[in-house]
DRENPA-3360 file (N, C-alpha, C; in nm, 2 decimals, always signed):
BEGIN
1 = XXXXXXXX = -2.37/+21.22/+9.03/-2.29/+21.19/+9.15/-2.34/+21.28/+9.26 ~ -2.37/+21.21/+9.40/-2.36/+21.26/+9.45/-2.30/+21.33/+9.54 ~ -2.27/+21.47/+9.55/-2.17/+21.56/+9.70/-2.24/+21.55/+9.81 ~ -2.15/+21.48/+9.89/-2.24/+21.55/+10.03/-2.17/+21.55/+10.15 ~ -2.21/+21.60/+10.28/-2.15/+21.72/+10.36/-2.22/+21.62/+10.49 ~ -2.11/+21.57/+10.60/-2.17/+21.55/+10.70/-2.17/+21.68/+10.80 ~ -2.28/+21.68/+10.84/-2.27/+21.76/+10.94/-2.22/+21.78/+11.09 ~ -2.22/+21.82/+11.17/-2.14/+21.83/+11.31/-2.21/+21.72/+11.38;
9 = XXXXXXXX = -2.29/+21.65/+11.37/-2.32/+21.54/+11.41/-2.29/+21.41/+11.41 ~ -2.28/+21.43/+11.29/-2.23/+21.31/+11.19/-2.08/+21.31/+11.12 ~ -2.00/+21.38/+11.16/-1.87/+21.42/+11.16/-1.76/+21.38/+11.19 ~ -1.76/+21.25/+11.18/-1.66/+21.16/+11.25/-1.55/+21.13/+11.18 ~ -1.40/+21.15/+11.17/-1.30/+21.15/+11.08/-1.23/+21.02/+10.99 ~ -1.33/+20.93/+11.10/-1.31/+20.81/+11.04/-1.43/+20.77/+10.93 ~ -1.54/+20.84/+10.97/-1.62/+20.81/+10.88/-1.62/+20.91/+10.68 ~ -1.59/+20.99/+10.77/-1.53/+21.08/+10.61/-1.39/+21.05/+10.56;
17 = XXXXXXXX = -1.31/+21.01/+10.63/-1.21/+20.89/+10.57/-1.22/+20.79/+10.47 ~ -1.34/+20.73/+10.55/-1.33/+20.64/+10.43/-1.46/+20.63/+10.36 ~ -1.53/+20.73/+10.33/-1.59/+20.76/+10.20/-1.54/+20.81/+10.11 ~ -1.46/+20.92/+10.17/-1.33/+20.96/+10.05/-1.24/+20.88/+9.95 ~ -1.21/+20.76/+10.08/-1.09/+20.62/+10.03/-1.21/+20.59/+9.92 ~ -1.30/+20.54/+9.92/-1.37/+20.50/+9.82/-1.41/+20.54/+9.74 ~ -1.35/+20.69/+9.68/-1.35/+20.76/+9.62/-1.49/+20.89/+9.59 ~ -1.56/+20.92/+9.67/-1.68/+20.95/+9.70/-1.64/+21.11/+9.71;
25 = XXXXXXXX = -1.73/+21.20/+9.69/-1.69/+21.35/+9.74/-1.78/+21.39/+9.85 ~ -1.70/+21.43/+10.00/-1.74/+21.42/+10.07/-1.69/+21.51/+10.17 ~ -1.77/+21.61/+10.20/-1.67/+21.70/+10.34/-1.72/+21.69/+10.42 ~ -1.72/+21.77/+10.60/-1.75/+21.77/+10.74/-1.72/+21.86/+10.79 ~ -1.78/+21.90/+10.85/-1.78/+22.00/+10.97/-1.71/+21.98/+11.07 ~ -1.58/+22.05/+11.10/-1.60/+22.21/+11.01/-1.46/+22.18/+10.91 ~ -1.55/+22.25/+10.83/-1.44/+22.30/+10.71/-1.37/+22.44/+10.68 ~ -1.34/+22.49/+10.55/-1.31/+22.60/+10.53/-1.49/+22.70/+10.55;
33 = XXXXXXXX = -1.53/+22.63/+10.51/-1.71/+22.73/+10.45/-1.78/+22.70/+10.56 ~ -1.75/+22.58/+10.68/-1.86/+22.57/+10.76/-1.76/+22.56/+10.91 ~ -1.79/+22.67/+11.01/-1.75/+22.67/+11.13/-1.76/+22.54/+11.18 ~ -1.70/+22.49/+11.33/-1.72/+22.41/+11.43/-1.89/+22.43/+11.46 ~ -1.87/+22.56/+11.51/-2.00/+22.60/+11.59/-2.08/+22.62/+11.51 ~ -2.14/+22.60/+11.40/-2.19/+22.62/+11.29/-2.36/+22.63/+11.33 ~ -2.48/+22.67/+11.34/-2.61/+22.65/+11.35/-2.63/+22.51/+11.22 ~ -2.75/+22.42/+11.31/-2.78/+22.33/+11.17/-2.85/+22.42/+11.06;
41 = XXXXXXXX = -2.89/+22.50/+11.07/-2.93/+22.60/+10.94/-2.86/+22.66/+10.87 ~ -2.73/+22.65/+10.93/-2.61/+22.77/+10.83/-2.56/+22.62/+10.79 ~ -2.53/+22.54/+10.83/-2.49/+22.39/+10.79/-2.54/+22.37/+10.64 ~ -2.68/+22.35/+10.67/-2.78/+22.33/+10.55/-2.75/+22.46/+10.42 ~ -2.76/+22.55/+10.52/-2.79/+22.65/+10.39/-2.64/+22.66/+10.31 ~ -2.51/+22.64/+10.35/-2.38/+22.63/+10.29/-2.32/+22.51/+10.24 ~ -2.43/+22.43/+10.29/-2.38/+22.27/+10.18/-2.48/+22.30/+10.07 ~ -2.57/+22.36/+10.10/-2.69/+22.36/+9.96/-2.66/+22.44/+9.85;
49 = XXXXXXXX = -2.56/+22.58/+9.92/-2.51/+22.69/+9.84/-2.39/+22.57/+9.73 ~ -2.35/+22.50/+9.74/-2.24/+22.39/+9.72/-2.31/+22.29/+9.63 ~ -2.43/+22.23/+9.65/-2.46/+22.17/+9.57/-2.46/+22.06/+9.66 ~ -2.43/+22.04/+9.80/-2.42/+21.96/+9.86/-2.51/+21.89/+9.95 ~ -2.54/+21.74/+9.91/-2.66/+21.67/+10.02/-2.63/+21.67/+10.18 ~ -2.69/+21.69/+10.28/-2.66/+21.67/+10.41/-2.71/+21.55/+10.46 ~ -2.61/+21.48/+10.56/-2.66/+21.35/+10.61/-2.66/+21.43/+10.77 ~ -2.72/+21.37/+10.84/-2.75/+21.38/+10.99/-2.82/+21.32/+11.08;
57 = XXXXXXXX = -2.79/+21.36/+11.18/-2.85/+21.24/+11.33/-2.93/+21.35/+11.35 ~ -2.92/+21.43/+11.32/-3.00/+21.57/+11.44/-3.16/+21.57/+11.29 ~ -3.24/+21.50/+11.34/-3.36/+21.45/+11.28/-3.46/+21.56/+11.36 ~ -3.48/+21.63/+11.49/-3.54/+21.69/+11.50/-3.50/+21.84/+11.52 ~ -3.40/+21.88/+11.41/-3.38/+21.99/+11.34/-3.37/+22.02/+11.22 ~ -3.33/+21.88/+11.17/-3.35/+21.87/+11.02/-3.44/+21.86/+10.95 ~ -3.56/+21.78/+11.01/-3.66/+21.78/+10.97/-3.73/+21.91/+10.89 ~ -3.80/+21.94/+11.03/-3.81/+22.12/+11.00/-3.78/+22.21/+10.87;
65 = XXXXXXXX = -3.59/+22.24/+10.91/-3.54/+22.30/+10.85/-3.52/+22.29/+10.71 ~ -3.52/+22.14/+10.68/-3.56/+22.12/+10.54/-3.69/+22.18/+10.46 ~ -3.79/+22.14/+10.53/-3.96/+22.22/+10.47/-3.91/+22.37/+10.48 ~ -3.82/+22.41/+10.60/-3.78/+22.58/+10.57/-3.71/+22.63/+10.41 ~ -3.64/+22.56/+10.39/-3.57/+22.55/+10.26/-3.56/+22.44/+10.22 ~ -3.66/+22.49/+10.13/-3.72/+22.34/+9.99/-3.61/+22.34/+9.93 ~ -3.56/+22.42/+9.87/-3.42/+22.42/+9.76/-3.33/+22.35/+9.77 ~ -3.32/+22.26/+9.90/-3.16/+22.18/+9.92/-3.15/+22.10/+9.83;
73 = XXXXXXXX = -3.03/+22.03/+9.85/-2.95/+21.91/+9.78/-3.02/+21.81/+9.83 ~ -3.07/+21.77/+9.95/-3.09/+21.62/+10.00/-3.05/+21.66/+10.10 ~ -3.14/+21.56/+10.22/-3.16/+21.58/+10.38/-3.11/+21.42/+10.38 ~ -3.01/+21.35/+10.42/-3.07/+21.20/+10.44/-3.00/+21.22/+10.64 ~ -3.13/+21.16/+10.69/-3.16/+21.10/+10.83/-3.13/+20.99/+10.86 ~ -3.07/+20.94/+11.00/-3.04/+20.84/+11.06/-3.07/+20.83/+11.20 ~ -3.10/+20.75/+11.25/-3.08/+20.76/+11.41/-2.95/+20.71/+11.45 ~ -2.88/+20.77/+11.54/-2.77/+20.77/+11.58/-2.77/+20.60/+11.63;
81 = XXXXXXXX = -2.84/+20.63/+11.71/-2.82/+20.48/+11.80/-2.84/+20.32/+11.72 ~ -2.89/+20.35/+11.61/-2.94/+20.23/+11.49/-2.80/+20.22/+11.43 ~ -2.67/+20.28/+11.43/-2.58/+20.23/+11.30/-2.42/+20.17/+11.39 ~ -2.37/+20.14/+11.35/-2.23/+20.13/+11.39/-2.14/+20.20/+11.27 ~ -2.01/+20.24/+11.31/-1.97/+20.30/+11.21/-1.94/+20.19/+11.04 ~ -1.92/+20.12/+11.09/-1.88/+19.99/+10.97/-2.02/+19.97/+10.89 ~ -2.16/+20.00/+10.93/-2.29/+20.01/+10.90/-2.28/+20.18/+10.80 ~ -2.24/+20.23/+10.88/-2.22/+20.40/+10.83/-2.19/+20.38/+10.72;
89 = XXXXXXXX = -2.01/+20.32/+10.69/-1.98/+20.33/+10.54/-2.02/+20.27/+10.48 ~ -2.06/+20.14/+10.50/-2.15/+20.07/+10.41/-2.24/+20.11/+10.29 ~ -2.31/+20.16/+10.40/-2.45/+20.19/+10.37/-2.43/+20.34/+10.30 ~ -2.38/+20.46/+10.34/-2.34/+20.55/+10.25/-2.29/+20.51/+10.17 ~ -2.21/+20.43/+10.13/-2.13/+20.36/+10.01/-2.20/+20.32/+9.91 ~ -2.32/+20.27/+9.99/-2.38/+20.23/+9.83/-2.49/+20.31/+9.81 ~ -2.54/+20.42/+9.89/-2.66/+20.57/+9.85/-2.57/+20.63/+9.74 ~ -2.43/+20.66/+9.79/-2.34/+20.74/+9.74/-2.31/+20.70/+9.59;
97 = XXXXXXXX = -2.33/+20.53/+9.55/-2.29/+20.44/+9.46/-2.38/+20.46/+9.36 ~ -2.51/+20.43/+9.41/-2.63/+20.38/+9.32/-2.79/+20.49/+9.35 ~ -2.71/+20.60/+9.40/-2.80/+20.71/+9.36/-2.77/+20.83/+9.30 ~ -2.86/+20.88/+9.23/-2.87/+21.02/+9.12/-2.87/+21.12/+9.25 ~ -2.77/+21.24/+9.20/-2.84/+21.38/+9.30/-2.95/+21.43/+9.25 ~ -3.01/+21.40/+9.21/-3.11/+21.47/+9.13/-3.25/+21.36/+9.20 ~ -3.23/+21.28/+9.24/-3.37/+21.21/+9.30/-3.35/+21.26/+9.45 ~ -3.20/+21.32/+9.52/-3.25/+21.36/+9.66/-3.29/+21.50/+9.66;
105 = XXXXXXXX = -3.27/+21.57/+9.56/-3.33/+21.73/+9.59/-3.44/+21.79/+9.64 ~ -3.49/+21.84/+9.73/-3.55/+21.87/+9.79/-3.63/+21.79/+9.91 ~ -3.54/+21.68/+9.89/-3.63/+21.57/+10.01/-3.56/+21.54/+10.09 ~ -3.62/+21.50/+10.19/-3.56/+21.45/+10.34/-3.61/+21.27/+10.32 ~ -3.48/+21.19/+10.35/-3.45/+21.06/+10.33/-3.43/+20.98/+10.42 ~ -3.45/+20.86/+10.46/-3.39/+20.76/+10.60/-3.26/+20.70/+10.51 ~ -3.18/+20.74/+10.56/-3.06/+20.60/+10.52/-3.09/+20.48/+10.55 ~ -3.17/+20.46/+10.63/-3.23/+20.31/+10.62/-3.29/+20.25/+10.54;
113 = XXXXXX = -3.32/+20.34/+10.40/-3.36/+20.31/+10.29/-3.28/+20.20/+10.19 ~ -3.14/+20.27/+10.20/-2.99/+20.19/+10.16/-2.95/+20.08/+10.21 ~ -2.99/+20.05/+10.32/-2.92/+19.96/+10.41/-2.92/+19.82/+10.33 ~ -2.84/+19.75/+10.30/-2.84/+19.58/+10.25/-2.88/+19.55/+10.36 ~ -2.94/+19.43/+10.28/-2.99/+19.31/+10.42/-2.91/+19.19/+10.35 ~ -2.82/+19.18/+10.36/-2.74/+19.04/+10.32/-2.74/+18.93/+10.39;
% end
């Protein structure tokens, strides 16, 4: 099963709403462990302390930051402007569904990987 942690980007209350509703484990920025103002590197590095995959829009920090620390849970990437939120849960819904944490570890992912084409 996979945990994972939107970041301040990707942080939207409606969207961690209802990944939760569908039973998913799922937190956001900010939480108890991760400030508002949080750096994307303290982000990364305290979902990973957690066991936790990070999803994000911010592609040209995450990038990077992931080759900085190989050790994470999972990087998965989006472009902001490609999704609508009803696309968002979707599509998380079924990464979340029908993937192992153990195939995102250490790698940086496109959610557009997931995406159904129905």
């Amino acid at each position: 099963m996979i945990k994972l942690h939107l970041d301040a980007d990707t942080s939207r209350k409606a969207l961690h709403k209802a990944l939760v509703d569908r039973g998913h484990d799922v937190t956001r920025t900010p939480t108890s462990w991760i400030a508002k103002n949080a750096s994307d590197e303290d982000q990364l590095l305290r979902a990973t302390a957690r066991g936790r995959a990070v999803f994000s829009f911010n592609i040209g920090d995450f990038a990077p930051l992931s080759a900085r620390h190989p050790d994470h849970a999972g990087v998965i990437l989006a472009a902001q402007s490609k999704w609508t939120l009803g696309e968002l849960i979707e599509t998380l819904d079924h990464l979340l569904s029908s993937t192992e944490a153990r195939s995102l570890r250490g790698r940086v992912s496109w959610l557009s990987s997931w995406r159904r084409m129905d």
